[in-house]
VOSE-856175 format. One line per 5 residues: number of its first residue (from 1); their letters; for each residue x, y, z of C-alpha. Coordinates in steps of 0.2 Angstrom, whole numbers, plus 2048, in hexadecimal, padded with zeros to 3 digits. Each point is the difference from the previous one (the first is absolute). Layout:
BEGIN
NUM = A = X/Y/Z  ...
END
This chain:
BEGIN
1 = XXXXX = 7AF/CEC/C12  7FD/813/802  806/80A/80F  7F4/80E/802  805/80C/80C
6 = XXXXX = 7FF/815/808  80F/800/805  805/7FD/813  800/80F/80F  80C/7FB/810
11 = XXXXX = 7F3/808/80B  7F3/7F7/7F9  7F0/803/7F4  7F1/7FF/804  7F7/7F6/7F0
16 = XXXXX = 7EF/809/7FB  7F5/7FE/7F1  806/810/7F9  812/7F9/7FD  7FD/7EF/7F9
21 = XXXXX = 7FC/807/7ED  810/809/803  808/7EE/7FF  80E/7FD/7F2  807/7F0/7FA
26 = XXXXX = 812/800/809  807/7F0/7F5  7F9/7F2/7F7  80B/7EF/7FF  7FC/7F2/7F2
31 = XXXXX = 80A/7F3/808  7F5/7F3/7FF  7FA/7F5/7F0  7EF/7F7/808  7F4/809/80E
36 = XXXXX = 807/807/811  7F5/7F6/80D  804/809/810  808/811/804  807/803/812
41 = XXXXX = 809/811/80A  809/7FB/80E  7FC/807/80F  80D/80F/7FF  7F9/806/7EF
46 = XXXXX = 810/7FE/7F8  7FE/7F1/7F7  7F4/7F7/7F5  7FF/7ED/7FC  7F9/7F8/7F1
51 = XXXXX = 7FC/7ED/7FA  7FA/7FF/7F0  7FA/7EF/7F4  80F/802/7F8  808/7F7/80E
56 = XXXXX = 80A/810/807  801/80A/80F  807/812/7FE  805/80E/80F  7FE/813/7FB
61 = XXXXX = 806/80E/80A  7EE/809/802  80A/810/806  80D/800/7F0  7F4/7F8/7F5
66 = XXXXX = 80D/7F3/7FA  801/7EF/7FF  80A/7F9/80C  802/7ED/7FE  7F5/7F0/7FB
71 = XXXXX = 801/7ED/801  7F9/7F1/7F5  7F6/7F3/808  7FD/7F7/7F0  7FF/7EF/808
76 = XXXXX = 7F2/805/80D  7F5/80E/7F9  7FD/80E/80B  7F0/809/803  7FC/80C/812
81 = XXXXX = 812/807/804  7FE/808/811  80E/808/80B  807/7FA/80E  805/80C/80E
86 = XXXXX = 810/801/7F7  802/809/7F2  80D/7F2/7F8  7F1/7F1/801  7F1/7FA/7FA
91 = XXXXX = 7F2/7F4/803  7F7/7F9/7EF  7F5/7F1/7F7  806/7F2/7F6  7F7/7FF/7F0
96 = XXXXX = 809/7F1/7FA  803/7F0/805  7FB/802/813  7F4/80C/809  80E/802/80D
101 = XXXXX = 803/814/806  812/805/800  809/80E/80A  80E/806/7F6  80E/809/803
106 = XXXXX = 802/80E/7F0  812/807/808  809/7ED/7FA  7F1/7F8/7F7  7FC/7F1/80A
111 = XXXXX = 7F3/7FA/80B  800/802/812  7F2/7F4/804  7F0/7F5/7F7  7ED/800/806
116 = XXXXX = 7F8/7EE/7FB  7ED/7FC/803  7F5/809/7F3  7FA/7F0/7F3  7FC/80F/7F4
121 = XXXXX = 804/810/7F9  803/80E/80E  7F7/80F/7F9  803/80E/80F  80D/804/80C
126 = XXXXX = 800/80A/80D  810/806/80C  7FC/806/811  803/812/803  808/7FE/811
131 = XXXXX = 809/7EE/801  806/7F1/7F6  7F1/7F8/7FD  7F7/800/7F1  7EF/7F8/7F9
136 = XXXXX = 800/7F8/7EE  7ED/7FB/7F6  7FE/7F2/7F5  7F4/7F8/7F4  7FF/7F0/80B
141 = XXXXX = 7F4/80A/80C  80E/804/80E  805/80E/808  811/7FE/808  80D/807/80C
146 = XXXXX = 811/7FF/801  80F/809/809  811/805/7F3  80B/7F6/80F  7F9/7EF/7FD
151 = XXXXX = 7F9/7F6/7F2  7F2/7F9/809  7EE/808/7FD  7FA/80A/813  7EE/7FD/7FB
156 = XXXXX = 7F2/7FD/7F5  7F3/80A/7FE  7F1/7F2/7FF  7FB/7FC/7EE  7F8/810/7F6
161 = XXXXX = 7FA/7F5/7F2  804/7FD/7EC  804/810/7FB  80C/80D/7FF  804/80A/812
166 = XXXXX = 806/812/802  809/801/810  807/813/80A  806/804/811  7FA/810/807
171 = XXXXX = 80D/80D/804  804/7FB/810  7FE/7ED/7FD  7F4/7FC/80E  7F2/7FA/7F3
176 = XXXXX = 802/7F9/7EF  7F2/7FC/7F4  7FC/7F3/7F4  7F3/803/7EF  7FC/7F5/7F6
181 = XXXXX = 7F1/801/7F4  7F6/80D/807  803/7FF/813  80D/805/809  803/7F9/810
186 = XXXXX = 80C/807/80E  80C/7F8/80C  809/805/811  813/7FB/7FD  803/7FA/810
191 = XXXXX = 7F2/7F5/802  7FA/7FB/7ED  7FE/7EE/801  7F0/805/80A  7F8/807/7F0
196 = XXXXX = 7FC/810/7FA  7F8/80A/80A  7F8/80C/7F4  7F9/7FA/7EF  7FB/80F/7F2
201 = XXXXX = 7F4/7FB/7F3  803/809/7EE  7F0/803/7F4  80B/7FF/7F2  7F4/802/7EE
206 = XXXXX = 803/7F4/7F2  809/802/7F3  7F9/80B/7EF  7F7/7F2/7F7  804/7F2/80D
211 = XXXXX = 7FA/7F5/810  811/804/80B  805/80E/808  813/803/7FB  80D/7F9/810
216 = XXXXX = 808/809/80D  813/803/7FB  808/80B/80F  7FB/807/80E  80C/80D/80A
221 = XXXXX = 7FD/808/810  7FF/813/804  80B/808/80B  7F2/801/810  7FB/7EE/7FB
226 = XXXXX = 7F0/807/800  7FE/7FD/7EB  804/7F1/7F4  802/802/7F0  7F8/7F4/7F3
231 = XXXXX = 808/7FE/7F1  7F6/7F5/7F4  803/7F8/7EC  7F0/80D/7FC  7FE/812/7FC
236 = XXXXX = 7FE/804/815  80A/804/810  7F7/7FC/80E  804/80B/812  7FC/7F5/80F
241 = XXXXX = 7FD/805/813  809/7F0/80A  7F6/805/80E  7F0/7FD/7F8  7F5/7F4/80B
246 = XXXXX = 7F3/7F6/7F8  7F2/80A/805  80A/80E/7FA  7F8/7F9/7ED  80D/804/7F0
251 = XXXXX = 811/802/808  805/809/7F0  801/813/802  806/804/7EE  800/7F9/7EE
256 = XXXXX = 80F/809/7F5  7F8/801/7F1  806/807/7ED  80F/7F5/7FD  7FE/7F4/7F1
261 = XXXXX = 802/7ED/800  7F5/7F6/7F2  80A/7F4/800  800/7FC/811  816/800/805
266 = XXXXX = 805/7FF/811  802/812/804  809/804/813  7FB/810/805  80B/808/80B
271 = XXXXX = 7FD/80D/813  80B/811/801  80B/7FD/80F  7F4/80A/80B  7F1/7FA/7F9
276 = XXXXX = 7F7/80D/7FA  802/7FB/7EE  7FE/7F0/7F6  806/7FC/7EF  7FD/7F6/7F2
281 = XXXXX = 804/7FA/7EE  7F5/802/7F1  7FC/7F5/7EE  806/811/7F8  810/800/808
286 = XXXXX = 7FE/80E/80C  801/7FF/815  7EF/807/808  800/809/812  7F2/800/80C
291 = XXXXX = 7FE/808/812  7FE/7F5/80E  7F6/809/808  7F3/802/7F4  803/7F6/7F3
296 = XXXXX = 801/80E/7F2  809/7FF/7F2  80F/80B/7FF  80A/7FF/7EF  806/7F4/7F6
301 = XXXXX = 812/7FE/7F9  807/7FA/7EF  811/7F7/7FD  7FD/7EE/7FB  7FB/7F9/7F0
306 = XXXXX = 7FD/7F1/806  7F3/7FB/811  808/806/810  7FE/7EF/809  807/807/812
311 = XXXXX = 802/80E/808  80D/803/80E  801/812/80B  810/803/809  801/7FD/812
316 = XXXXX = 80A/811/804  804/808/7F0  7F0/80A/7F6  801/7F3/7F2  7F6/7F2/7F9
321 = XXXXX = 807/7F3/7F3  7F5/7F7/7F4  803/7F3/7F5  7FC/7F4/7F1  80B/7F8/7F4
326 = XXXXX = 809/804/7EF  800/7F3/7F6  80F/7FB/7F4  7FA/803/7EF  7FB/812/805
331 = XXXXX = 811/802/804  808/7FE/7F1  7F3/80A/7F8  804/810/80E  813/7FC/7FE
336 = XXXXX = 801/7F9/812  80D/7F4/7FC  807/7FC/813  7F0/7F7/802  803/7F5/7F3
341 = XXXXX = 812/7FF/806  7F8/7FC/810  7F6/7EF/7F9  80B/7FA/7F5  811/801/80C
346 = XXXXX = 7F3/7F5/809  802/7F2/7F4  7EC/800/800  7FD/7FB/7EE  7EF/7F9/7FF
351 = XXXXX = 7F9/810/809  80C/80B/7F5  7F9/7F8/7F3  7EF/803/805  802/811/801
356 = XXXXX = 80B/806/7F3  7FA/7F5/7F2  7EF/801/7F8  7F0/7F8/805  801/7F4/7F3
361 = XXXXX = 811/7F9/806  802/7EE/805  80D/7FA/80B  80E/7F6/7F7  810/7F6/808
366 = XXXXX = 809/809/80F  811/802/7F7  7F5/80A/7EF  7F7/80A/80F  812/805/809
371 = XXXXX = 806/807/7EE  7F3/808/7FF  803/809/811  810/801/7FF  7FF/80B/7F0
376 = XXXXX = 7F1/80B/80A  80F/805/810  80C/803/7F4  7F9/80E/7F7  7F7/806/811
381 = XXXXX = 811/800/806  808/80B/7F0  7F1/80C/803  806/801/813  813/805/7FA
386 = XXXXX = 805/7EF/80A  80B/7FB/7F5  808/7F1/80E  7F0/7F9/801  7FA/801/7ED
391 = XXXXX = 813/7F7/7FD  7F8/7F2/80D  7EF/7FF/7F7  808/800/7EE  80D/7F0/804
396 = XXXXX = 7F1/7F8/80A  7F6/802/7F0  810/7FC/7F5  801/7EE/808  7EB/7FC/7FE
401 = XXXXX = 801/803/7ED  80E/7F4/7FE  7F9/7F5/80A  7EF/803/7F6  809/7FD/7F0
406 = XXXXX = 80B/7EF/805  7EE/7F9/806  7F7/804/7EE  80F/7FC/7F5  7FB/7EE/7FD
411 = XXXXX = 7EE/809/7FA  809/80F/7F6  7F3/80C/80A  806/810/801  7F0/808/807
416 = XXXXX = 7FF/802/813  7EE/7FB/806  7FF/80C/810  7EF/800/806  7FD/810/7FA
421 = XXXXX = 7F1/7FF/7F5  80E/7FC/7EF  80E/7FE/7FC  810/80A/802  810/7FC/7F2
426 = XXXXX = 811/7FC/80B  805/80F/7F7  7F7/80C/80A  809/7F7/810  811/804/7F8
431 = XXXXX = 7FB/812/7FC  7FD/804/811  80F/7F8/807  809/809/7F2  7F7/813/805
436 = XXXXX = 807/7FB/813  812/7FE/7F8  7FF/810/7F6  7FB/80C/80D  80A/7F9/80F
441 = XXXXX = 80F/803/7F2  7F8/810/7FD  7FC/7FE/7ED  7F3/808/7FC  7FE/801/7ED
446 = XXXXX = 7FF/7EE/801  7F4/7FD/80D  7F4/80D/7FA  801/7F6/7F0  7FA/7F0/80A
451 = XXXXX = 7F1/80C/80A  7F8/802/7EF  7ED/7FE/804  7FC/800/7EB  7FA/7F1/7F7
456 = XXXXX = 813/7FB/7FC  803/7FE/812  7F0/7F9/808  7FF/7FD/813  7F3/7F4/808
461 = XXXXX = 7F2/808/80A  80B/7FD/80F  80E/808/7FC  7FA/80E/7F8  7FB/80D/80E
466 = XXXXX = 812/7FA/807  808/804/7F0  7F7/812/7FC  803/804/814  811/7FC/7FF
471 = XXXXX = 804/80B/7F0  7F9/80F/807  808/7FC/80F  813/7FE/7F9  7FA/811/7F5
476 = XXXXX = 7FE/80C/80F  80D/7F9/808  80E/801/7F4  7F8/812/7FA  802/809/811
481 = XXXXX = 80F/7F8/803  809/805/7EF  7FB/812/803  806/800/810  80F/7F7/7FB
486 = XXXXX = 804/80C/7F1  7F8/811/804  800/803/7EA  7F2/7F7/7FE  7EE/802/805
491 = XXXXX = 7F5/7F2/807  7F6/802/7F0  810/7FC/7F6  805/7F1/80B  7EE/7F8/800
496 = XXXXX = 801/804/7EB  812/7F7/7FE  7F8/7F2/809  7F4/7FB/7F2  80C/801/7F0
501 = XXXXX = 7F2/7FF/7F4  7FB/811/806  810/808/800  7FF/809/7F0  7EF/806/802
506 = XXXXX = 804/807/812  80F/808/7FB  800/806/7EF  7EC/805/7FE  7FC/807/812
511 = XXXXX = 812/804/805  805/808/7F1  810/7F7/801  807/7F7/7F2  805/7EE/801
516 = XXXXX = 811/7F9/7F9  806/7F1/7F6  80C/7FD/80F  7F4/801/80E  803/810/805
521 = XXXXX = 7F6/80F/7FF  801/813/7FE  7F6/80D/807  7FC/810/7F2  805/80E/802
526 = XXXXX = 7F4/80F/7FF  7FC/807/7F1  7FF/813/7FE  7EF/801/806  805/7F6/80D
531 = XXXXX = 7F8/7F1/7FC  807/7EF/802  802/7FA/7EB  7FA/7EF/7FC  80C/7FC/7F0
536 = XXXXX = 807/7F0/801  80F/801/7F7  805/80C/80D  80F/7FC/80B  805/80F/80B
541 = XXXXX = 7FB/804/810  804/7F8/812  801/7EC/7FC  7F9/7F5/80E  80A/7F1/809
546 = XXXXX = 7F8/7F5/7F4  7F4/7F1/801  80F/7F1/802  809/80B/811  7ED/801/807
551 = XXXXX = 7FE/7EF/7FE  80D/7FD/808  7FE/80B/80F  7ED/7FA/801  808/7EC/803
556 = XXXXX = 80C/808/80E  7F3/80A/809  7F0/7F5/7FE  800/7F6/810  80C/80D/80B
561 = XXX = 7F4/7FF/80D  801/7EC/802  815/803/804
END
């Protein structure tokens, strides 16, 4: 998810077309390991909500730009996470097991209250801007309306037919309306089981090289109530007057034009909070701005490498978020490791699996997968200096080879069969239980001797990008904190001592120092033309500390910042 924003004035600002290319990215978050389906501010502006395929809903501070706080709701998917009046509960989908909407209570994590009556998925909700009441969509065809202080369903909005309903209140939430295909139909809230009392018919085109048009996937009111917006699975936003008659001909005032979708996603566009501008997401990853008013094209902005699915604006705060998804194995690959903290803690295996192993991986027994896994958050925890929790992972691991090897002992197998498109030798297991062990005890001679990445030390394709990430990060992190912790020596000497192979090269060749039988080293002195003299059999001049003493400080100081 990326938080663009300006910047916030407490007299207010009055958005123009001039200051939206002056937009910067404020923060982006790579919390989640599967697509974000719905992004949601609260009605102060202060908070954004997030349900994601991955199972999770996450709370951010929009003003701090932090994350503030996120539940699993691994048992009942979530999808359309929207905010209650409170800033502490939510109103969301079921995606497993059920199609029942729960109101959830983030402060303590528990639900409040369950909405039974959809037979299929529930693809929109919709909160109303003034009360507790709040419509939900679903595949079945209905349309339904419930209040948050009881369970039972306050209406039904007459069958829409097969297909998939987009639902919004207007901003005073006297009318709501209902699209599905290409007509949208609107509803007076208090008397809706009379029918609509306005329908809006939508030439939608087919799609390049097809029969269809692509289908309606939001819709969102303006601020006057006066436009809808349209957003569609195609490469068009569509503007339309609700107070269109049907003599009045094309309701549609404006097509937003110049965003990119060939390959026809669900993209929700999104209206500025007074209107006047509508936004969109684009195949190339950028977000596209047009004026209401006339339907021009402003700018576009980059940030995403990936297709903005949705795009949110701020309520009260001159912001927008947009987001996407970041997908494991790009983690690993950028070095985002709390993501893959994040799934495996989750005890998710077959989609770990899935994302961290290659293409060709096929799934194996669930006690071979956990090892695997196991492996995976203990070195993402080394890299993230938690050493409590890389202890954790390391026993957890510990415990699954020996149960692996009691259960082939009567085969002799000493190969683990984990799914991962090979095989990976028990020894590799042991090594990485044995790298935990040497740097929580701060040895690091020895654990750089197991991070070798040449052919005697070969690491599985899993493991790898762990393992390379994971030297470098012990390697800064031990240099800045040896010169820091003895002012004689340089970052460039520390980062040197940590790879002992290099040592003589470093010191003797491009330092001028020459290195001693016993470790130590001294420093030449000047020679009359005040060069440094290079003869090796020389044994004057100012002697360093020596390699063992900076070893030695190197395992006191290497994880000082985990105390």
């Amino acid at each position: 998810m990326v938080a663009t924003t300006l910047g916030d004035n407490p007299n207010g600002e009055l958005l123009t077309k001039d200051l939206i290319p002056q937009f910067e990215i404020g923060k982006v978050f790579k919390d989640n390991s599967a697509p974000i389906t719905s992004l949601d501010f609260h009605a102060s502006g202060e908070v954004c909500v997030t349900a994601s395929k991955d199972d999770s809903l996450r709370l951010y501070d929009a003003i701090n730009g932090t994350a503030k706080h996120f539940v699993w709701s691994k048992k009942y998917g979530c999808a359309h996470a929207r905010f209650t009046h409170s800033r502490s509960s939510i109103i969301y989908a079921s995606t497993k097991e059920d199609d029942t909407i729960r109101y959830h209570s983030l402060h303590d994590n528990k639900y409040l209250r369950y909405f039974r009556g959809h037979t299929d998925s529930v693809v929109d909700l919709e909160m109303s801007p003034n009360s507790d009441s709040f419509l939900s969509a679903s595949i079945d065809g209905s349309v339904r309306l419930w209040d948050l202080r009881t369970q039972h369903c306050q209406g039904l909005a007459g069958s829409q037919g097969r297909g998939r309903p987009s639902i919004a209140f207007d901003q005073v939430a006297k009318v709501f309306a209902i699209a599905i295909h290409s007509r949208i139909r609107l509803y007076d809230v208090v008397n809706f089981d009379a029918g609509p009392f306005s329908t809006l018919d939508i030439q939608l085109p087919a799609r390049p090289g097809g029969t269809t048009p692509p289908p309606i996937v939001a819709i969102e009111f303006a601020n006057d109530g006066r436009d809808i917006l349209v957003s569609t699975a195609g490469d068009v936003c569509y503007l339309v007057n609700s107070y269109a008659k049907p003599q009045d001909g094309d309701p549609v005032r404006h097509e937003l034009k110049g965003h990119v979708n060939a390959r026809n996603v669900d993209l929700t566009a999104a209206l500025s909070p007074d209107a006047k501008f509508a936004a969109c997401g684009s195949e190339d990853g950028s977000i596209h701005f047009w004026e209401s008013d006339t339907g021009k094209r402003v700018t576009s902005l980059s940030g995403h490498i990936e297709i903005p699915t949705i795009v949110k604006w701020n309520p009260k705060y001159m912001m927008f978020a947009s987001a996407n998804t970041q997908m494991v194995h790009q983690a690993i690959i950028t070095g985002d490791i709390p993501l893959v903290i994040n799934l495996c803690e989750a005890l998710e295996f077959d989609l770990a699996l899935a994302n961290l192993s290659p293409p060709a991986a096929t799934p194996s027994t669930l006690r071979q997968q956990q090892l695997a896994v196991a492996n995976v958050l203990q070195l993402s925890h080394l890299i993230e200096n938690e050493l409590p929790a890389a202890r954790a992972a390391a026993k957890r691991a510990k415990m699954m080879l020996q149960q692996n090897r009691q259960n082939n002992s009567s085969s002799g197998n000493s190969v683990i069969r984990n799914g991962l498109g090979g095989s990976v030798e028990e020894k590799e297991f042991e090594r990485v239980v044995e790298i935990a062990k040497c740097l929580w005890t701060r040895d690091i001679r020895t654990a750089y001797s197991l991070l070798r990445l040449d052919n005697a030390a070969p690491w599985s394709d899993l493991l790898r990008p762990l393992i390379t990430c994971l030297r470098s990060s012990v390697q800064e992190r031990t240099a800045s904190l040896l010169a820091a912790a003895y002012e004689t020596v340089s970052v460039a000497d520390a980062k040197a001592l940590l790879d002992l192979d290099n040592v003589t090269h470093y010191l003797c060749e491009t330092r001028g120092w020459i290195l001693l039988d016993d470790g130590a080293w001294v420093q030449p002195p000047p020679d009359e033309n005040g060069k440094k003299r290079m003869d090796a059999n020389s044994t004057t001049g100012a002697v360093g500390p020596g390699l063992g003493e900076l070893r030695n400080l190197a395992r006191m100081v290497v994880h000082l910042e985990s105390i």
